[in-house]
Backbone as ProteinMPNN parsed JSONL, in Angstrom:
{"seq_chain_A": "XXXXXXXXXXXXXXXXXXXXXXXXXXXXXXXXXXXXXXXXXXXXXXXXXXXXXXXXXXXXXXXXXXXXXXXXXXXXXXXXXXXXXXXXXXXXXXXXXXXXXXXXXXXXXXXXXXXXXXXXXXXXXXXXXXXXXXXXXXXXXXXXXXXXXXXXXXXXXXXXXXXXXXXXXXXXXXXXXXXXXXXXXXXXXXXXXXXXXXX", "coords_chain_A": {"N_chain_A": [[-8.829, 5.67, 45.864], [-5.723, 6.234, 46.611], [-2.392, 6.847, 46.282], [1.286, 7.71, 46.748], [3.309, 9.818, 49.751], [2.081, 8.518, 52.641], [-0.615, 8.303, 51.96], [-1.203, 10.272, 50.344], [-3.217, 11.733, 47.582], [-1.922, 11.554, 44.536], [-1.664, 13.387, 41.32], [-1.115, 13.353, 38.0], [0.614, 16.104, 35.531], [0.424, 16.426, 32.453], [3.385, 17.044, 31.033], [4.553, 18.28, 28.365], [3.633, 20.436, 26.969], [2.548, 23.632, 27.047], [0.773, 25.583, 30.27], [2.142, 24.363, 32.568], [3.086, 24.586, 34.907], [0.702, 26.253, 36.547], [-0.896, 24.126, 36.566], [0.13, 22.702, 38.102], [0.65, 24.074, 40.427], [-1.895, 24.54, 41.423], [-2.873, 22.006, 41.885], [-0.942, 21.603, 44.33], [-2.393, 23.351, 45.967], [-4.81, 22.264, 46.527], [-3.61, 20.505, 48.588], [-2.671, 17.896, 47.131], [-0.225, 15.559, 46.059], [1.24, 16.972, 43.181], [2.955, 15.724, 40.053], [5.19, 16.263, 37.493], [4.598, 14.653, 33.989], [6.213, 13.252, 31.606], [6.957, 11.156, 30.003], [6.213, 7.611, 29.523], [6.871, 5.763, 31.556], [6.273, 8.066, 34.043], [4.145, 7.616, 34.232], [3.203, 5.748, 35.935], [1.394, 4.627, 39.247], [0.319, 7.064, 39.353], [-2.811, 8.754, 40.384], [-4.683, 10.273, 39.306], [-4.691, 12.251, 35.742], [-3.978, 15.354, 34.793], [-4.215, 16.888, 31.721], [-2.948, 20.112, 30.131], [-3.882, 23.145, 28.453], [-2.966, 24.819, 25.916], [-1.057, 23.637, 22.372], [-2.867, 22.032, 20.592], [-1.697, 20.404, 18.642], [0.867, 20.291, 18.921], [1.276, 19.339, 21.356], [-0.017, 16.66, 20.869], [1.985, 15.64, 18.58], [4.44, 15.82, 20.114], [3.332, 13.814, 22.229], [3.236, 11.622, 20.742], [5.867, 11.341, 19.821], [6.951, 11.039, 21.828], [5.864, 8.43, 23.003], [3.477, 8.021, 24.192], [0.756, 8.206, 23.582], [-0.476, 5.828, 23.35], [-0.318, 4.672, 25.492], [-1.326, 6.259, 27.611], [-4.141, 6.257, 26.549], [-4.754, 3.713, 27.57], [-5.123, 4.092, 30.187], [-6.954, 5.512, 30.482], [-9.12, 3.869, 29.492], [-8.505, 2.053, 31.489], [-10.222, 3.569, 33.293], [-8.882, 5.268, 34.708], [-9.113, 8.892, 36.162], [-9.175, 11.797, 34.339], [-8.493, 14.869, 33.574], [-8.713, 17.881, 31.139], [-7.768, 21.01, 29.991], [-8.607, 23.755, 27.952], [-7.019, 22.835, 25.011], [-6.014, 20.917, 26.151], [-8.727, 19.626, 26.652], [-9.342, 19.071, 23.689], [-7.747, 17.093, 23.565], [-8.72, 15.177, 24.74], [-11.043, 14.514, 23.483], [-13.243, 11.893, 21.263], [-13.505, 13.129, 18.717], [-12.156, 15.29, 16.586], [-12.449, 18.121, 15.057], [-10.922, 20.422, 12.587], [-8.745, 19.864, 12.903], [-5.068, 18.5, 12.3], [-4.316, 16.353, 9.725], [-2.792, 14.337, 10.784], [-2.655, 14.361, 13.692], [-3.435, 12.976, 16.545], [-5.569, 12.281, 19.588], [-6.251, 11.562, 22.625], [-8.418, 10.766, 23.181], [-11.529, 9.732, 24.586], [-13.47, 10.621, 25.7], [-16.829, 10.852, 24.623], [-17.479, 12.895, 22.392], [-17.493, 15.773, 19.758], [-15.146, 18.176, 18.784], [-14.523, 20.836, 18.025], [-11.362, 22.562, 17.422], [-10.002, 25.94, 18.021], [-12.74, 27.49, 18.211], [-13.468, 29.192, 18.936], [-12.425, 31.611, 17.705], [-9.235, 33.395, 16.916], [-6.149, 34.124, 18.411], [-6.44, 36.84, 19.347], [-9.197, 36.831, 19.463], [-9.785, 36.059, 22.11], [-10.884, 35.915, 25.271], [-13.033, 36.847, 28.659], [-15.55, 35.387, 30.653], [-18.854, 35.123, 32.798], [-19.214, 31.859, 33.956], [-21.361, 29.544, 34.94], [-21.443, 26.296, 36.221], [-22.379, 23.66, 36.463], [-22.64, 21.525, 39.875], [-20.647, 22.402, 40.524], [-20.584, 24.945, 43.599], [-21.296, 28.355, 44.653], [-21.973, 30.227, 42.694], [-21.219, 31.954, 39.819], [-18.166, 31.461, 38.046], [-15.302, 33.244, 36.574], [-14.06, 33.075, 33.655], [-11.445, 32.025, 31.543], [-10.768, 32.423, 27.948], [-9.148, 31.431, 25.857], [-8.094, 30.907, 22.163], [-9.668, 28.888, 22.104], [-11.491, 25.938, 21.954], [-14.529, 24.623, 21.19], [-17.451, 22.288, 21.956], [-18.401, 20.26, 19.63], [-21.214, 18.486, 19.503], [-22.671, 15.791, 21.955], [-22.091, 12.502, 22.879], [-24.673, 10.156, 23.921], [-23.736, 9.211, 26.581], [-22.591, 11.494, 28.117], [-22.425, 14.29, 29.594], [-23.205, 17.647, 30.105], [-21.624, 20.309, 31.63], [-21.62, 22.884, 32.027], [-21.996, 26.462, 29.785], [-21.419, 28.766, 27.054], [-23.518, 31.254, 25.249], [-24.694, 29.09, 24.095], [-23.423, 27.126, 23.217], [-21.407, 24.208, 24.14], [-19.139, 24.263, 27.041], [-17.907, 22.876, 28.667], [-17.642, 19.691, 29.915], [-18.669, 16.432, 31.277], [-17.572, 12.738, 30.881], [-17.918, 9.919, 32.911], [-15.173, 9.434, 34.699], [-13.966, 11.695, 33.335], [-13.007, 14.599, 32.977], [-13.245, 17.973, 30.921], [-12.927, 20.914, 29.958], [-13.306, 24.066, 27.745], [-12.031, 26.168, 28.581], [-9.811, 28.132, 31.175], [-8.685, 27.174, 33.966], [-6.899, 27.141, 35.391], [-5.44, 29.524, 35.663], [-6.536, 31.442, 36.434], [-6.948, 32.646, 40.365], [-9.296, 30.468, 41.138], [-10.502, 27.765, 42.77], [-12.468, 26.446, 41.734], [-12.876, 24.164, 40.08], [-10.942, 22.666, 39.702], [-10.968, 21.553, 42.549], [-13.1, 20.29, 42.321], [-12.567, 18.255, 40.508], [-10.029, 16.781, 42.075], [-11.822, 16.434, 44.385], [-13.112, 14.409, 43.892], [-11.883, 12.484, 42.512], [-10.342, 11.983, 45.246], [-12.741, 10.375, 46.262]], "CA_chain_A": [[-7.518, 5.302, 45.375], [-4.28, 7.179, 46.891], [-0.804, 6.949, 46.431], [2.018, 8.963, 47.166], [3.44, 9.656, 50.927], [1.132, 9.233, 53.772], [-1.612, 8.295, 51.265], [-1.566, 11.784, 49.526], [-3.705, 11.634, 46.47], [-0.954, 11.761, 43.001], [-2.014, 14.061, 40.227], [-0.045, 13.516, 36.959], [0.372, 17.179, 34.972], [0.979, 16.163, 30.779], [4.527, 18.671, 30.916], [4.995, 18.17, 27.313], [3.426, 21.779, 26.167], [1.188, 24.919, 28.029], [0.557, 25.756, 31.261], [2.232, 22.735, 33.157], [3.168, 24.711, 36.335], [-0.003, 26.579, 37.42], [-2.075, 22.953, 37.133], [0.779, 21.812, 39.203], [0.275, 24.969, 41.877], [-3.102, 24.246, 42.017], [-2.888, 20.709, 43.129], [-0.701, 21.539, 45.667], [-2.971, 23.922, 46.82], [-5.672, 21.485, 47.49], [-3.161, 19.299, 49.456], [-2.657, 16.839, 46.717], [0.852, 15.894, 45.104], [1.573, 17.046, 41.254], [4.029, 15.97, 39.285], [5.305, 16.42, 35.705], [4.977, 13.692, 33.053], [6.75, 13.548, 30.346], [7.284, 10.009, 29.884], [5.353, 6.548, 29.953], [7.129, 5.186, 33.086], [6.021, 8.372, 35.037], [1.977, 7.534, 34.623], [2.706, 4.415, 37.079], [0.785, 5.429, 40.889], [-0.807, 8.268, 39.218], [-4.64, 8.504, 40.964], [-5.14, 11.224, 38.125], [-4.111, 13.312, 35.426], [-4.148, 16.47, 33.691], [-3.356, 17.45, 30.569], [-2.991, 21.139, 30.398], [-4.172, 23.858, 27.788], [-1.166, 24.772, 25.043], [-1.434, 23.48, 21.517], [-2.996, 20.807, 20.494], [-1.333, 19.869, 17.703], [2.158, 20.013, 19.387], [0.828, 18.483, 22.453], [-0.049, 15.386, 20.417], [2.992, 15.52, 18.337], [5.106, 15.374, 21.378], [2.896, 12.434, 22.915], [3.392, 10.554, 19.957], [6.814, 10.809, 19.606], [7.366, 10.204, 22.972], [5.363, 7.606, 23.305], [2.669, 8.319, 25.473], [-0.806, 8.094, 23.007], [-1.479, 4.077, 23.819], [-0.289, 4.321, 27.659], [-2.535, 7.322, 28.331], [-5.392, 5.581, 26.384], [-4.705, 2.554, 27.872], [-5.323, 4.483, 31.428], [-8.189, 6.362, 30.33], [-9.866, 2.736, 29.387], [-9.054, 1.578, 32.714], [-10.938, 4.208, 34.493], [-8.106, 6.682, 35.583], [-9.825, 10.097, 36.139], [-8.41, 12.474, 33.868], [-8.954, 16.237, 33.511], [-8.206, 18.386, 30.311], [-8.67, 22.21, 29.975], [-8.292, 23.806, 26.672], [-5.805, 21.542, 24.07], [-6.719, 19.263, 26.865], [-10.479, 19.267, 25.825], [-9.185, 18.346, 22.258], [-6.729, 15.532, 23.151], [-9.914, 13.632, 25.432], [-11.898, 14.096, 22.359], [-12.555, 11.148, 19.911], [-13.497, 13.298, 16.956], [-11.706, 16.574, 16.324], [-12.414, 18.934, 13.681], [-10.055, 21.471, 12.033], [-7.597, 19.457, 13.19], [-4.195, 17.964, 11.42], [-4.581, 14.477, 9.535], [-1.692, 13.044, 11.566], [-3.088, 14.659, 15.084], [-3.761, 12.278, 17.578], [-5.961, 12.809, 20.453], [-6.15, 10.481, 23.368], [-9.762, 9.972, 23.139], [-12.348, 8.988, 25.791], [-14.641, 11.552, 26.148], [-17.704, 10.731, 23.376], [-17.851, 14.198, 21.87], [-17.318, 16.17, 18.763], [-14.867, 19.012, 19.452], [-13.955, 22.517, 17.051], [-10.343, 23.452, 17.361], [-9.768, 27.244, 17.644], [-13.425, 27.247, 17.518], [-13.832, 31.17, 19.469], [-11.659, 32.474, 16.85], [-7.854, 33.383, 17.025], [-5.546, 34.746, 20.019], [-7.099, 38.433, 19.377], [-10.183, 36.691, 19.68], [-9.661, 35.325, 23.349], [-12.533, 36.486, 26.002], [-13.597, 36.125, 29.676], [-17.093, 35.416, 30.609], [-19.106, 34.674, 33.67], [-19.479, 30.568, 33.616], [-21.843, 28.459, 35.796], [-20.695, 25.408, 36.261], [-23.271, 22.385, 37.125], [-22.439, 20.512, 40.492], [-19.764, 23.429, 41.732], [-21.684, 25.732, 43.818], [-20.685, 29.175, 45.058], [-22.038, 30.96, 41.823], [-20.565, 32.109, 38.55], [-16.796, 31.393, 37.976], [-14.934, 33.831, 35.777], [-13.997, 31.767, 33.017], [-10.661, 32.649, 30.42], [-11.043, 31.335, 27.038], [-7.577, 31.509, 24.825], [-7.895, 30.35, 21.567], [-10.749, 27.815, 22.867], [-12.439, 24.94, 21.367], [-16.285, 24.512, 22.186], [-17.906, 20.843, 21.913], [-20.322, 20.572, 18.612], [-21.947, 17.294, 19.661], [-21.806, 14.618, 22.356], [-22.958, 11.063, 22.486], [-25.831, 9.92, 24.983], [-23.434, 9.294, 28.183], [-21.861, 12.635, 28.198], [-22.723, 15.155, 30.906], [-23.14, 19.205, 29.603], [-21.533, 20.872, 32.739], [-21.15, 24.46, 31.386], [-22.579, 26.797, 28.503], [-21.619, 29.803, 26.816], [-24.066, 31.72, 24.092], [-25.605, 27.73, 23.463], [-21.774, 26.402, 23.085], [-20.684, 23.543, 25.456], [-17.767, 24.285, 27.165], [-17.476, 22.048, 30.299], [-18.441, 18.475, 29.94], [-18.047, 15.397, 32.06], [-17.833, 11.364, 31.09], [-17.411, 9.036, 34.154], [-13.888, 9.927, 35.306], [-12.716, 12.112, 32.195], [-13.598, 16.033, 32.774], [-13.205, 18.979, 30.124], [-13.074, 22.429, 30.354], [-12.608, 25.579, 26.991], [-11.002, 27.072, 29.621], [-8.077, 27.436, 31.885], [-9.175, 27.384, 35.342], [-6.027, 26.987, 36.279], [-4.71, 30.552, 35.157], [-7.524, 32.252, 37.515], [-7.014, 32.137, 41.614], [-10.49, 30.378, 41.533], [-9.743, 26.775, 42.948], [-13.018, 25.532, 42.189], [-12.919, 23.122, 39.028], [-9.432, 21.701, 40.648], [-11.557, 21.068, 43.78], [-14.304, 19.489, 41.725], [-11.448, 17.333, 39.812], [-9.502, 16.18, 43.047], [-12.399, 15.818, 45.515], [-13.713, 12.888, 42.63], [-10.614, 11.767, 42.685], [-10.165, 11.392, 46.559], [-13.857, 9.59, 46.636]], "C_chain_A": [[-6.539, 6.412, 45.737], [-3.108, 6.366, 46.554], [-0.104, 7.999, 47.112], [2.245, 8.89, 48.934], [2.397, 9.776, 51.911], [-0.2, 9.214, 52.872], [-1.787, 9.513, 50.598], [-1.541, 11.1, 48.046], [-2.677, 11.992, 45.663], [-1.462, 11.982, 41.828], [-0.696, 14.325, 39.14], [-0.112, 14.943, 36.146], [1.101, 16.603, 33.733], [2.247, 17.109, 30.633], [4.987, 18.283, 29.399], [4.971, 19.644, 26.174], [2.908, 22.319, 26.887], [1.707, 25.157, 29.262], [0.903, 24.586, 32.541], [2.231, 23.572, 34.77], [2.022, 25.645, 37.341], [-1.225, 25.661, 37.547], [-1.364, 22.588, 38.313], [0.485, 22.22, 40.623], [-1.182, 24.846, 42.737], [-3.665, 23.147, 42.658], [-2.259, 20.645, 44.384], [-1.334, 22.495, 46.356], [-4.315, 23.498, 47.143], [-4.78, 20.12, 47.938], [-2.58, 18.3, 48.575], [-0.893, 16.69, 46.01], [1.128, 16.202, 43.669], [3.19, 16.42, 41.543], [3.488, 15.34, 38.211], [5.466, 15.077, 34.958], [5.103, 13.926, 32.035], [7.136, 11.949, 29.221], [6.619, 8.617, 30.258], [5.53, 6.303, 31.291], [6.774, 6.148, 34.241], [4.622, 8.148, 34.914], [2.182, 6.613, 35.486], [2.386, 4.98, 38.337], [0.427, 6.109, 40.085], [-1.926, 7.762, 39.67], [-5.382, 8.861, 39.994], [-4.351, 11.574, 37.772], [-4.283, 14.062, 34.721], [-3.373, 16.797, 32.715], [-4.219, 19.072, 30.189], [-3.635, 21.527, 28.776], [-2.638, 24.084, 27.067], [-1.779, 24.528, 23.292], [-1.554, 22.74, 21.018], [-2.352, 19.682, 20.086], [0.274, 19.448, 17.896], [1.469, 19.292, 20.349], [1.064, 16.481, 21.727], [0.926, 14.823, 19.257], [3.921, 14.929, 18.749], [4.626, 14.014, 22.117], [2.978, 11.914, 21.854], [4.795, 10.289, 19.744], [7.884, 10.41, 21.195], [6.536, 8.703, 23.745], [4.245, 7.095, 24.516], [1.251, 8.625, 24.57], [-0.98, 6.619, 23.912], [-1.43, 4.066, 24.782], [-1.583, 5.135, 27.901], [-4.057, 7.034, 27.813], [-5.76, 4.593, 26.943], [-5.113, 3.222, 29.579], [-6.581, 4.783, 31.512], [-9.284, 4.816, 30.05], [-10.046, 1.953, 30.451], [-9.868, 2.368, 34.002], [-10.033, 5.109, 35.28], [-8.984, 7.496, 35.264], [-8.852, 11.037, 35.094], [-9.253, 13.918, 33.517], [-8.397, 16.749, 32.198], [-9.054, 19.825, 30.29], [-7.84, 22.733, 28.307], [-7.762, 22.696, 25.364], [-6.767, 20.526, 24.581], [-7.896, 18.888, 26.653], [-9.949, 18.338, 24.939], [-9.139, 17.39, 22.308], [-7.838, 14.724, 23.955], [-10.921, 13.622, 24.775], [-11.5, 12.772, 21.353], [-12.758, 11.776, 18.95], [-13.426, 14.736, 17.144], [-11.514, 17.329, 15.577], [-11.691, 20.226, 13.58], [-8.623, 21.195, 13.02], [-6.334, 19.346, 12.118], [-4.647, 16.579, 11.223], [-3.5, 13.797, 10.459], [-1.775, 13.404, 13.284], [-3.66, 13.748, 15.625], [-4.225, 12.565, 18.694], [-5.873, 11.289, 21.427], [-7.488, 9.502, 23.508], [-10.189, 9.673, 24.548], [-13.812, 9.692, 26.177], [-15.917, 11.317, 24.678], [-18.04, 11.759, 22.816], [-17.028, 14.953, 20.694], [-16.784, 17.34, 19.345], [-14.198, 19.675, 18.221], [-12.564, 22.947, 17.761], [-10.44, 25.011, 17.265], [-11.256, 27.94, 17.729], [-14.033, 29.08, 17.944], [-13.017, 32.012, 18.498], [-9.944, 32.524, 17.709], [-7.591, 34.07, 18.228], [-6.264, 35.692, 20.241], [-8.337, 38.253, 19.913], [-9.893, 36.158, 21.285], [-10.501, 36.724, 24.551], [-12.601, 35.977, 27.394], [-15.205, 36.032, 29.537], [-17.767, 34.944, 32.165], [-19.648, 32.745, 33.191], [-20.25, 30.117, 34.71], [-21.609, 27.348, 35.416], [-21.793, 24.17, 37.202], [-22.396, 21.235, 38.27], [-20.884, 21.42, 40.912], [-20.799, 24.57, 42.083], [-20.248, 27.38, 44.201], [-20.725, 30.13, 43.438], [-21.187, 30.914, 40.613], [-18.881, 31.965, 38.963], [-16.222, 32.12, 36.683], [-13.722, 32.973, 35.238], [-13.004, 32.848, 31.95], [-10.436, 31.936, 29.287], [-9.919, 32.024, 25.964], [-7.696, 30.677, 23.773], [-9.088, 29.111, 21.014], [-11.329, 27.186, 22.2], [-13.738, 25.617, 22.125], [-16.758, 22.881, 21.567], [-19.212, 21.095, 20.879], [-21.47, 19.779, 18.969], [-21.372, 16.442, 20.698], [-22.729, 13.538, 22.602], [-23.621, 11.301, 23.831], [-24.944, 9.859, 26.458], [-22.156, 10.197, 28.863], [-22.556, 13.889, 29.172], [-22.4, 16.678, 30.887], [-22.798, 19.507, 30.831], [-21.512, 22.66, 32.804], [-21.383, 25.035, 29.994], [-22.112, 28.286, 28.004], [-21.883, 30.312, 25.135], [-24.421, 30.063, 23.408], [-24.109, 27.221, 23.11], [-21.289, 25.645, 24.01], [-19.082, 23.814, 25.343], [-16.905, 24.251, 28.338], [-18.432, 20.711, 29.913], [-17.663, 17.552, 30.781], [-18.77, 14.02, 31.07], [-17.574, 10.635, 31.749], [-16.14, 9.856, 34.141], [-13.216, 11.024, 34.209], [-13.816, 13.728, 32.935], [-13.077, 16.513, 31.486], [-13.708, 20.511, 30.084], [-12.32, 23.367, 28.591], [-11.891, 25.802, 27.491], [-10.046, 26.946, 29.783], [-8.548, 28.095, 33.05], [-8.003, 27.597, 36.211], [-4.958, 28.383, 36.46], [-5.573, 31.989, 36.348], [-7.204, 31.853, 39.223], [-8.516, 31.454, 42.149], [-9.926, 28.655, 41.55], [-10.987, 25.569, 42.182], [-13.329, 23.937, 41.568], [-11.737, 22.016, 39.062], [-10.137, 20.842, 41.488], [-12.246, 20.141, 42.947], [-13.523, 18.261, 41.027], [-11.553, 16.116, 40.95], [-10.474, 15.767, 43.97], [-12.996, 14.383, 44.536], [-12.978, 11.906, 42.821], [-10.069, 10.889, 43.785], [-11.506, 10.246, 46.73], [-14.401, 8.873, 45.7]], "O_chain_A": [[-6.598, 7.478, 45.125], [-3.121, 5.138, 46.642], [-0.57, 8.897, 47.813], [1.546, 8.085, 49.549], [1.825, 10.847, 52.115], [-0.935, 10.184, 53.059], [-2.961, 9.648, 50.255], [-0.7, 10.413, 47.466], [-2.271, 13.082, 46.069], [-1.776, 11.013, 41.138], [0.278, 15.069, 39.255], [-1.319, 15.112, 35.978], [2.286, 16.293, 33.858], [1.988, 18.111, 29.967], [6.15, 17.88, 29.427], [5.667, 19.938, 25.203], [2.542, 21.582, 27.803], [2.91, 25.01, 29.478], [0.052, 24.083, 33.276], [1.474, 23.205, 35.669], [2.223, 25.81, 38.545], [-2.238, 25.921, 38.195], [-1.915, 22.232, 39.354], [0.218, 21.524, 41.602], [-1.506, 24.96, 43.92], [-4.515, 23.098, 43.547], [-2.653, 19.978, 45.34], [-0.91, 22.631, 47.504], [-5.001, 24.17, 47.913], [-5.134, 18.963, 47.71], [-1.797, 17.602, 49.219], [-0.39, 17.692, 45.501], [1.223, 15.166, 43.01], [4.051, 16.48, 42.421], [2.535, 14.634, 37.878], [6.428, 14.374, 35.268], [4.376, 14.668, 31.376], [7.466, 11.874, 28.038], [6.467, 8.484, 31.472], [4.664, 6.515, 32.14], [6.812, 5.663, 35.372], [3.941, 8.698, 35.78], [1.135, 6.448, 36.113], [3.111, 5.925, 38.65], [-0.459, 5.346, 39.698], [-2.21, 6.575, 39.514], [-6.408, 8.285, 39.633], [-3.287, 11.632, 38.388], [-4.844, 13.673, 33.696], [-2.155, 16.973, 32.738], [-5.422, 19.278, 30.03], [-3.874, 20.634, 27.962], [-1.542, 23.695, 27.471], [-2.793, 25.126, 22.934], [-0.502, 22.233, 20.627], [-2.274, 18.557, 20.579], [0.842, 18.56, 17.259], [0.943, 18.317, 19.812], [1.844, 15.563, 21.979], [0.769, 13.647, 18.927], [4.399, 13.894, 18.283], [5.459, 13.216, 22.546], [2.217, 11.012, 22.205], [5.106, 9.126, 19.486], [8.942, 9.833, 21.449], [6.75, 8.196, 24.846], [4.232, 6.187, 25.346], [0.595, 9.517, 25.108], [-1.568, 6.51, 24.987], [-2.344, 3.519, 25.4], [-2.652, 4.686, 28.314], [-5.039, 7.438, 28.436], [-6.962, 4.335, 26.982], [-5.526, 2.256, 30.22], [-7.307, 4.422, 32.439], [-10.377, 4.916, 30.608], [-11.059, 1.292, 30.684], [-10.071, 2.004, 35.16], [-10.369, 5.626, 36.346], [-9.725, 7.257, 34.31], [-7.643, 10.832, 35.208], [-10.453, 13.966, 33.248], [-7.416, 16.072, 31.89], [-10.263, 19.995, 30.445], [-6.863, 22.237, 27.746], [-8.49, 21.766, 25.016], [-7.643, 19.79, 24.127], [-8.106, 17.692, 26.45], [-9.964, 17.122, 25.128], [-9.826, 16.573, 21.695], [-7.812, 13.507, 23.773], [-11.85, 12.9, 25.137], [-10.419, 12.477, 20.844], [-12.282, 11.253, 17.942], [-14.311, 15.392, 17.694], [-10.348, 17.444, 15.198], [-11.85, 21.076, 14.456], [-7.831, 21.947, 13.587], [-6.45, 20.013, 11.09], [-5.153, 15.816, 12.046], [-3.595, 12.601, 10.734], [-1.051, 12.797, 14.073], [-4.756, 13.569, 15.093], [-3.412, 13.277, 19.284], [-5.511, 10.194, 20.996], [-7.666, 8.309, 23.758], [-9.428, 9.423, 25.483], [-14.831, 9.313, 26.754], [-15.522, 11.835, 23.633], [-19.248, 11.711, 22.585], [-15.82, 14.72, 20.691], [-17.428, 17.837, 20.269], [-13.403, 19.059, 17.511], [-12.679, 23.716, 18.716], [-11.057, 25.382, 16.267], [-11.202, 29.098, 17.317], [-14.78, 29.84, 17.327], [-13.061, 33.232, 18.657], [-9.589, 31.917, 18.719], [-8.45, 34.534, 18.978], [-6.884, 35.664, 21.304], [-8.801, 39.09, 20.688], [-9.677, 35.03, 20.843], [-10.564, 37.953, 24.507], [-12.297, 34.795, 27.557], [-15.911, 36.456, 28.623], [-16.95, 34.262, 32.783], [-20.354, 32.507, 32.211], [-19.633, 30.368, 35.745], [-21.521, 27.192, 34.198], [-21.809, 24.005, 38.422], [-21.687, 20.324, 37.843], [-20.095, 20.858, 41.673], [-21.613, 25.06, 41.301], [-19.025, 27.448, 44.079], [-19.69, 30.66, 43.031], [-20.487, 29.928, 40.385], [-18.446, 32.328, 40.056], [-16.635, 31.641, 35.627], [-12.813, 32.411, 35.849], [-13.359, 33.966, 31.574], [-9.925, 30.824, 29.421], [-10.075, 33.113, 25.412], [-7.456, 29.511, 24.087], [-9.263, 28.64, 19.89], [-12.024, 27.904, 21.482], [-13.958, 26.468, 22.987], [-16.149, 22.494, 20.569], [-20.301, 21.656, 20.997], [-22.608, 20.222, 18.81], [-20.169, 16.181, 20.741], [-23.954, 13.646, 22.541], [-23.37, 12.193, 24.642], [-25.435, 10.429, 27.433], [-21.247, 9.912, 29.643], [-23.746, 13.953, 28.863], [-21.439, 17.065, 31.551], [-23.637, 19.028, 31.594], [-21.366, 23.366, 33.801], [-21.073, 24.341, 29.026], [-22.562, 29.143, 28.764], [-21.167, 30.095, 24.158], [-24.376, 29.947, 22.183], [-24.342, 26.71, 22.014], [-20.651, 26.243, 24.878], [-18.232, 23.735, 24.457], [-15.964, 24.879, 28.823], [-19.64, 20.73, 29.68], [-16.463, 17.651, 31.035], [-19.916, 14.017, 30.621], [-16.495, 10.218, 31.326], [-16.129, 10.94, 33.557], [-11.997, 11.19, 34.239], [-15.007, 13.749, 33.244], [-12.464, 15.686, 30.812], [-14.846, 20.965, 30.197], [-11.121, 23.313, 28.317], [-10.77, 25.707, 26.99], [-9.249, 26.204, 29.21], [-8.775, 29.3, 33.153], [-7.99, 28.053, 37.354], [-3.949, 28.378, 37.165], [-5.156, 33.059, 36.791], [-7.214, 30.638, 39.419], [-8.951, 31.727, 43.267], [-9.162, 28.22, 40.687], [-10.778, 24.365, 42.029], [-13.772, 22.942, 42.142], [-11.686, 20.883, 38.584], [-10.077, 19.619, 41.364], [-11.766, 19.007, 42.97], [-14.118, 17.187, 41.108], [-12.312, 15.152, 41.047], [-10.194, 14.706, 44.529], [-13.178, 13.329, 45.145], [-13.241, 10.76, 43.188], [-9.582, 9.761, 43.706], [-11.235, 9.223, 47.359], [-15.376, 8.165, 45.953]]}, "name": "protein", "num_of_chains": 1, "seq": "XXXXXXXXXXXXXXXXXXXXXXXXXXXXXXXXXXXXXXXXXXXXXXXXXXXXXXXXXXXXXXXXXXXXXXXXXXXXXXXXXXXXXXXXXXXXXXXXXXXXXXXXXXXXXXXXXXXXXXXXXXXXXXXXXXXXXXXXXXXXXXXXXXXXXXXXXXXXXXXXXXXXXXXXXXXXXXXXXXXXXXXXXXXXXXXXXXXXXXX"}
């Protein structure tokens, strides 16, 4: 599935909170087009999209009062690919603990996910990460704030571990990442995204 000029693959970036412009840098540095959504009418042509790291709880604030929970579920049900790193973990969780009662996540991913769950900013840590199904060794991995995954249902896919803590999982087209891959010059969890994406 392409869109965009000349068939170039179209990667949506969530610009509502976080890190919107170094997911964006990183798609155009595997070739692909980003742009910013902020608004239902821009998910139409998207191939994919990411929703960045930031805070959850604004994140899904903002998509609710802009109106962008049911579209972006409604995508994620038809099989768009979608990526989330940090926050973004949260919001492709269906069940999110030490959350807000009126927090909304987008859901899709079958897994139980801890807010905050590495401890506070002070607490924020790198680590070496392997990463199942990217090769080229350990990826130095930055964890801000960071959920970790307590539980996930049977057709959920552990891609990444640190100290017995998932904190990289895949379900069909949805990824998740603790992290922020996108804050490191390491391309390779982008690559691993977008080449899915292209095939």
């Amino acid at each position: 599935m392409t869109s965009g000029a000349a068939g170039q693959t179209t990667v949506g970036v969530l610009a509502l909170q976080g890190d919107v412009r170094s997911h964006l840098r990183r798609v155009a540095d595997l070739g692909a087009r980003g742009v910013p959504v902020k608004r239902p009418d821009q998910l139409a042509g998207l191939d994919a999209l990411i929703v960045p790291g930031g805070e959850s709880t604004t994140i899904s604030m903002l998509a609710q009062r802009w109106g962008l929970i049911e579209p972006v579920r409604e995508l994620i049900r038809g099989g768009l690919p979608v990526f989330g790193s940090c926050a973004g973990m949260i919001m492709l969780a269906d069940t999110v603990l030490d959350g807000r009662a009126d927090q909304l996540p987008f859901g899709g991913i079958d897994m139980v996910v801890r807010r905050n769950a590495f401890g506070r900013q002070v607490d924020s840590f790198e680590a070496d990460v392997e990463v199942a199904g990217i090769g080229g060794g350990p990826m130095r991995a930055i964890f801000i704030r960071a959920p970790w995954v307590e539980s996930i249902g049977d057709g959920v896919e552990v891609l990444a571990a640190v100290d017995d803590r998932f904190v990289a999982v895949r379900q069909g087209a949805l990824l998740a990442t603790s992290f922020h891959p996108e804050v490191t010059g390491d391309l390779r969890v982008h690559q691993f995204f977008v080449d899915r994406v292209r095939h």
